[in-house]
Structure formats: structure tokens, C-alpha cells
N, C-alpha and C positions, 0 to 999 in steps of 0.2 A: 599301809592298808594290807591287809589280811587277805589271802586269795579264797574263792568261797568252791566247795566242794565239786561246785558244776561245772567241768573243763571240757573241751574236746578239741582233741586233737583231729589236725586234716594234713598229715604228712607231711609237708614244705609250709604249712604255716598252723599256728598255735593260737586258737582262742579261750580266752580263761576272762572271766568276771571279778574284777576288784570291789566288792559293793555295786554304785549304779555307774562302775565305770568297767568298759569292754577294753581288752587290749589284745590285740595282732598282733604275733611276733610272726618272725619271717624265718622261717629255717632252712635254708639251703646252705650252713655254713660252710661246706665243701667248695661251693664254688662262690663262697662269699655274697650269698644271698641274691647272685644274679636273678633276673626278672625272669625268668623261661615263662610260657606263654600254658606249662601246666600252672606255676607257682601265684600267675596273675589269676589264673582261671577259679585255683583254691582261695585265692587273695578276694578274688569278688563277691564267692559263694561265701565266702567268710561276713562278709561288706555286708552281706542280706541276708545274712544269718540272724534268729532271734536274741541273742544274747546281745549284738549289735544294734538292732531292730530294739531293743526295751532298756537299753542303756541311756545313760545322760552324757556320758563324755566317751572320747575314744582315745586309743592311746596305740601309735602304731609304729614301733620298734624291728629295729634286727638281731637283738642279744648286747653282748655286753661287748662286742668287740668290732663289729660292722651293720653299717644299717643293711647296702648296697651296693656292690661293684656295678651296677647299673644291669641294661634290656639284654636276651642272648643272643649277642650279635648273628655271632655264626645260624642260631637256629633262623631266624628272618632273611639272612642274605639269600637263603634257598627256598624263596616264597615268593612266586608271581606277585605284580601288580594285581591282581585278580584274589589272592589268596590275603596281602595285606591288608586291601579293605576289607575283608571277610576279618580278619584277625581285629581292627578294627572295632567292628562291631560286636564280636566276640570276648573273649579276654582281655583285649586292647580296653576296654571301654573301662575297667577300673579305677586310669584316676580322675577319670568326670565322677564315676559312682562314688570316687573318698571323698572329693568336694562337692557333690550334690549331697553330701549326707547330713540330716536337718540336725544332730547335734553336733559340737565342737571336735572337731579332732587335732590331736597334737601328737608330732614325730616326736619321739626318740632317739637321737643319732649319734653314735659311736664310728669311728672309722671312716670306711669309704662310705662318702654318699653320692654317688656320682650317675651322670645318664639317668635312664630311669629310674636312679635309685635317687637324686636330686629333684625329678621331676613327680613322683610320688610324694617325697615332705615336701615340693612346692604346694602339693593339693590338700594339705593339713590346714588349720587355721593357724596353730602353733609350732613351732619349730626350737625344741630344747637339745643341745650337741656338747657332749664334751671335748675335753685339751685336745684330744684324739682326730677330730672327725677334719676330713680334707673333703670340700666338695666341688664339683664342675661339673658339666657340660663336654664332654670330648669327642663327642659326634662326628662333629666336623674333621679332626682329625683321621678318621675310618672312611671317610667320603661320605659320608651321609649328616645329618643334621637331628637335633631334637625334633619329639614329633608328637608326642604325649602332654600337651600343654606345657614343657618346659620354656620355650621361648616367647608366648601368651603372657604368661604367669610373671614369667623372668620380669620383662618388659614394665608391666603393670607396678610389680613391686622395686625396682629398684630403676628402668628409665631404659630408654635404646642404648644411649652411650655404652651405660656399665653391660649391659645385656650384652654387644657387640665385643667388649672387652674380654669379657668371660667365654663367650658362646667360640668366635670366631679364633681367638687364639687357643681354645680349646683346654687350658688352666685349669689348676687344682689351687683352689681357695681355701685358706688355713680358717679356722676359726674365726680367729682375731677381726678379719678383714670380711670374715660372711657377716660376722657381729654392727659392722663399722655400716656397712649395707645395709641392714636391717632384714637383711636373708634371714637371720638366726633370733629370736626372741629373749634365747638366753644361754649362756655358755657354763658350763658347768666343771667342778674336775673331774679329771679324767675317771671313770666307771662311776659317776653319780648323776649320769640322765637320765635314767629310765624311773628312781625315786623320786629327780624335781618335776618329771612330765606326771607322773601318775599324782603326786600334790596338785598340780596344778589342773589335772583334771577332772579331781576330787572336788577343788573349790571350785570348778566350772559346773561339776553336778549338783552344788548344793543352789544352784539359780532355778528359777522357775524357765522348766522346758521349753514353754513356748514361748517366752519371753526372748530366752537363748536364741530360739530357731531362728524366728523372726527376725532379729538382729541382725544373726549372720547371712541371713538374704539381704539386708536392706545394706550390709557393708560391701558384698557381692556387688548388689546393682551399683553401688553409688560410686565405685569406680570409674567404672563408663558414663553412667550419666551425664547431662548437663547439670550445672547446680541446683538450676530451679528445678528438674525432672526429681533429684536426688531429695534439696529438701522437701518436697511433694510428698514424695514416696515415706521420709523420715515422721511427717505428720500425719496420715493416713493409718501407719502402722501403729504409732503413739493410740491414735484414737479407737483401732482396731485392740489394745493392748487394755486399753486404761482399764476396763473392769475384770482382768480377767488373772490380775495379781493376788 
């Protein structure tokens, strides 16, 4: 797909319109696209930006050669308890905002995707990584823990065991084995993810919008749920749906 005229740029992250599809890039390649708490803050304003805002798919990459070295450690280690919640609420709050987002989103992952930069394509719907991308959790290793819904998410999608596996020995996961997990939707070679996520989220835009949205809430809730709450919720939605294709 063809990139359309209307770009803009916001320093440490890149928005551009493929058709009805939005894509984030993350530029911080100097320091390997760590999360700094300016890059999340651009990353959010991006999030609720109109070209995001009037898209049917989203498409949320770091370049061609890393998604993520993950969160800046060092800038957080110097932040009261008092300041972290503040940051929280603030910056922090981007990747509820990627997963709250009523269209599809799908990572593009080259390289490191590790820490926040794992816990970010956690909050996509889709997760496309080439031969390249090594991802974990190494929190634990630094003394601290995930904390951005990576161990939520972790859990949900692949079980406490492997979560504990991953999280707690603090590991870097090849492809092969995030694929085997079902971490990764789909493995590509090497520098051809950012073509199969933008396919794939071409064919997620040609669905009817609120058909998509709705869906993707109803797959949210039905996680948690009880069965009978979830089929509830999958029949209600159906009926809320039927005339609106």
C-alpha cells in the first residue's frame, strides 16, 4: 500500500496513513526505541490523534531493525513513589490507551522487543516479528518487575506456568518459541514484517468498523468471564449487530 500525502511527524514517533490504515513508528533508534516517558507521552498523543481517531486498523512498529529495548529504566529509578503514580496516570497510561483502542491493532516487531517494548505488542490484537526479534520480560533481573500490563496480559495469553518461566528467569525468547506460545501471530523473514502487519491490517480494514470494534470487546471480555456471562455477552452483541452490516 501506497503512503498518502498526509504525514506527521512528532519527533520520537512517526504517524503516516496507509489508506484506512494508521501506523506508529517509534523513533528513538539511538537508544533502541527505549520507552522514555517523553516518547510514551508522543506515543499517546499519537494514540488520540485524528488519523488514529478515523483509521480502521493500526499498525505499531519500531523500523526495520528493533521494535523496543524496552521502559528508561534509569529515568523511573529517580521518581518517588508519589511521582510513579503521577507518571501512571500520565504517559504511563498508553498501553491501556493501545488496547482500549476500538480498532484492531497489530505490532510489527524486528529485534528487541523486550520490557515495555514486549509489554506494548502485548496490548496490540496482532503480533507479526521477523527471524530477528528476541523478546522477554527482564524486569526482574533489575529488581523490579513488569508493571504496564505485561504480566496481566502475559498470564491470560499463554498461563501462570509459562508467564512465571519467562517473567521470573527473566529470558530472551527467540521467535521460534514466542510462535510455539502463541505470543506471536506470525513469524516472518527477516525485514518483511512491517509489509505482512500492514497486509494484514489492510484486510482487517476492509471489515465493517463496528462489526470489528464490537468483536474486539466481546474477545476482551470473554477472557475473564464465566462461560455463561461470555456467551451472554456473544448473543446480545450478535443481536445488537444483525441489522447494522
Amino acid at each position: 500500500m501506497g503512503a498518502d500525502a498526509d504525514t506527521d511527524a512528532r519527533g520520537t514517533v512517526h504517524t503516516e496513513r496507509h489508506g484506512a490504515v494508521a501506523v506508529l513508528t517509534l523513533r528513538r533508534e539511538a537508544k533502541l526505541n527505549a520507552l522514555s516517558t517523553h516518547l510514551e507521552a508522543e506515543l499517546l498523543a499519537a494514540v488520540r490523534s485524528e488519523p488514529v481517531r478515523t483509521s480502521r486498523a493500526v499498525v505499531i512498529t519500531g523500523g526495520a531493525t528493533v521494535f523496543s529495548a524496552g521502559a528508561d529504566v534509569g529515568e523511573l529509578r529517580e521518581m518517588t513513589p508519589e511521582a510513579i503514580a503521577a507518571y501512571y496516570r500520565a504517559s504511563g497510561a498508553v498501553y491501556e490507551a493501545v488496547a482500549d483502542l476500538e480498532q484492531p491493532v497489530v505490532a510489527a516487531i524486528a529485534g528487541h522487543c523486550l520490557g515495555g517494548g514486549l509489554e506494548l505488542a502485548l496490548a496490540a490484537d496482532i503480533r507479526v516479528a521477523d527471524a530477528t526479534a528476541r523478546l522477554g520480560l527482564p524486569e526482574v533481573g533489575l529488581g523490579i518487575l513488569p508493571s504496564s500490563g505485561g504480566i496481566t496480559r502475559l498470564v491470560r495469553a499463554v498461563g501462570p506456568a509459562r508467564t512465571r518461566d519467562l517473567v521470573l528467569r527473566a529470558r530472551r525468547m527467540p521467535v521460534a518459541e514466542a510462535r510455539e506460545w502463541g505470543l506471536l501471530t506470525e513469524v516472518t523473514p527477516e525485514g518483511a514484517h512491517l509489509e505482512r502487519a500492514l497486509e494484514i491490517a489492510g484486510e482487517l480494514a476492509e471489515h465493517p468498523p463496528l462489526a470489528v470494534s464490537v468483536t474486539k470487546q466481546v474477545i476482551t471480555a470473554a477472557t475473564d468471564a464465566p462461560r455463561e456471562s461470555a456467551l451472554l455477552l456473544e448473543r446480545l452483541a450478535y443481536a445488537a449487530l444483525n441489522r447494522t452490516g
